[in-house]
VOGU-3710 file (C-alpha; in Angstrom, 3 decimals, decimal comma):
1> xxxxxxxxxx> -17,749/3,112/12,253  -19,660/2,668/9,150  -18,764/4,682/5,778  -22,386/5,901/4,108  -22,055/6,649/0,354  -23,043/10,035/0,559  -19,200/10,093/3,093  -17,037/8,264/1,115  -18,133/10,517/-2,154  -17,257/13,804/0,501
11> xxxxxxxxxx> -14,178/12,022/1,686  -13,048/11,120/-2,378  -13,387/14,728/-3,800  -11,715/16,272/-0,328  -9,157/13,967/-0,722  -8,446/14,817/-4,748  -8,328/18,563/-3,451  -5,835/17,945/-0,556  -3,602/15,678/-2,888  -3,725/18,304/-5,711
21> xxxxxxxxxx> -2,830/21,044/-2,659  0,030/19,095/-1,573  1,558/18,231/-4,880  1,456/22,263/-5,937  2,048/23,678/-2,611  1,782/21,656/0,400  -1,566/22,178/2,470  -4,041/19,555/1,640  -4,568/18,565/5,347  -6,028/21,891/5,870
31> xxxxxxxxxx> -8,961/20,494/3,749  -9,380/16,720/4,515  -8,139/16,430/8,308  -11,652/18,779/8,065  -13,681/16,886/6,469  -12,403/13,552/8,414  -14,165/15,229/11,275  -16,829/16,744/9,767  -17,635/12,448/8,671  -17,406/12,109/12,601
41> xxxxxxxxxx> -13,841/10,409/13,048  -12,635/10,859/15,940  -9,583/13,907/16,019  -6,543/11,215/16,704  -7,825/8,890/14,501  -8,834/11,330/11,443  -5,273/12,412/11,745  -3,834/9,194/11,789  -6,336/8,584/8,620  -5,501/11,566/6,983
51> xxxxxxxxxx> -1,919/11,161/7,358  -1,888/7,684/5,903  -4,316/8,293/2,918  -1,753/11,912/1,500  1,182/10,240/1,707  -0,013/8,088/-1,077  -0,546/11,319/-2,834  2,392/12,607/-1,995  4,079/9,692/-3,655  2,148/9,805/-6,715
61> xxxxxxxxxx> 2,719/13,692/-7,115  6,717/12,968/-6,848  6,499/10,197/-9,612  4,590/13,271/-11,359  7,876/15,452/-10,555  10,591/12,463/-11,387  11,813/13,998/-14,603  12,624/17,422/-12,835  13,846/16,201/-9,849  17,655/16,566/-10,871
71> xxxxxxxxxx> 18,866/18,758/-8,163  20,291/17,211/-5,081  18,121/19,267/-2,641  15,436/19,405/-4,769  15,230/15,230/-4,460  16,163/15,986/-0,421  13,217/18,050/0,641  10,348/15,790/-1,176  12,143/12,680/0,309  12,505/14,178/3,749
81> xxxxxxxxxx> 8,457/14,849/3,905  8,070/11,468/2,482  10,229/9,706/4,845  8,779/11,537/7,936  5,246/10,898/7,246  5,937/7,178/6,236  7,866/6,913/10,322  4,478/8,508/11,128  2,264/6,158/8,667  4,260/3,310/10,359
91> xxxxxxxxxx> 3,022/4,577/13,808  -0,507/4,714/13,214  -1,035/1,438/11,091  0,097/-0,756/14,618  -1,673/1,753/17,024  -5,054/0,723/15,131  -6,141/4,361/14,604  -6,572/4,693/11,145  -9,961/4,298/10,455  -9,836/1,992/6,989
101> xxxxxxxxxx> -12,920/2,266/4,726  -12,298/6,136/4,947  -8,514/5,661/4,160  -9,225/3,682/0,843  -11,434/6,430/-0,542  -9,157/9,175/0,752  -6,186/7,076/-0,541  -7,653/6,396/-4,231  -8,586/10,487/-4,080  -5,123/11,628/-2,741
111> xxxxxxxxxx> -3,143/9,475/-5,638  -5,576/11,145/-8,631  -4,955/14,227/-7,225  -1,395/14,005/-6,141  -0,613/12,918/-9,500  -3,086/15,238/-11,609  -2,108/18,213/-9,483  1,530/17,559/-10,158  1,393/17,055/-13,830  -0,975/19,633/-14,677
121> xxxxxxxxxx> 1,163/21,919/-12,302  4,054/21,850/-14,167  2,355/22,795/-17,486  0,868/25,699/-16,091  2,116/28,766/-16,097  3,914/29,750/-13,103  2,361/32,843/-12,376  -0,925/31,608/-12,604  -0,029/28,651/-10,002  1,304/31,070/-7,571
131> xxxxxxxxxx> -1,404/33,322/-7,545  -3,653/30,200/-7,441  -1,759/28,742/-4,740  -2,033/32,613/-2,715  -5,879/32,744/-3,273  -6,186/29,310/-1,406  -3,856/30,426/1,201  -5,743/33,736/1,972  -9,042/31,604/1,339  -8,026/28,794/4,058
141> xxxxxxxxx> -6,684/31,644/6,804  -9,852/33,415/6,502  -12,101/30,666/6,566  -10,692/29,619/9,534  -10,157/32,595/10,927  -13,932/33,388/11,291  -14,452/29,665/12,425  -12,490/30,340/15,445  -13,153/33,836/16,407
//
């Protein structure tokens, strides 16, 4: 499957989103797993994509987090995502469904945005992430909401 310029631009900017979603609040597959289809992937293998290319985000947003990770459970519950989707990551990569030219862009978006969305996160103020983070929410249920009924 061939990756057209006018895709792997799509693919990049989802992929910034959904790594900025997941280092804030978890979430960003609800925007590129989309747009992995919407490129014409195949569902198994745009999840297999999708899964590879955020969990490079999601390591770039807790390199973001290091210096406040200093809580024992606070370290456990970012490591316990990470380690699950890596078992998965190591799944897909021998099973041949990750679709590769897509993965690079999405993987190069997911680690800008994994690590811009947790550094610029944590200088924020709270209050204004939250209600950020509850506008995308209500956004993302409604959206597909009307999608399905």
């Amino acid at each position: 499957m061939s990756l057209h310029l006018s895709q792997a631009i799509f693919l990049f900017v989802t992929a910034v989103i959904g790594g900025t979603l997941n280092a804030v609040a978890g979430g960003g597959s609800f925007i590129s797993f989309p747009a992995l289809l919407f490129t014409g992937v195949p569902p198994v293998q745009a999840n297999a994509t999708n899964t590879v290319a955020l969990w490079t985000g999601l390591t770039a947003s807790g390199g973001a987090y290091l210096h406040r990770l200093n809580v024992p459970r606070r370290v456990f519950l970012p490591l316990l995502g990470s380690v699950i989707n890596g078992v998965a990551v190591l799944a897909f990569i021998p099973a041949r469904a990750v679709f590769w030219p897509q993965c690079a862009v999405m993987i190069v978006g997911a680690l800008a945005g994994g690590w811009f969305g947790a550094h610029y996160s944590q200088r924020a103020d709270p209050k204004k992430v939250r209600y950020v983070v509850i506008a995308v929410g209500f956004a993302m249920t409604a959206y597909f909401f009307v999608t399905v009924y």
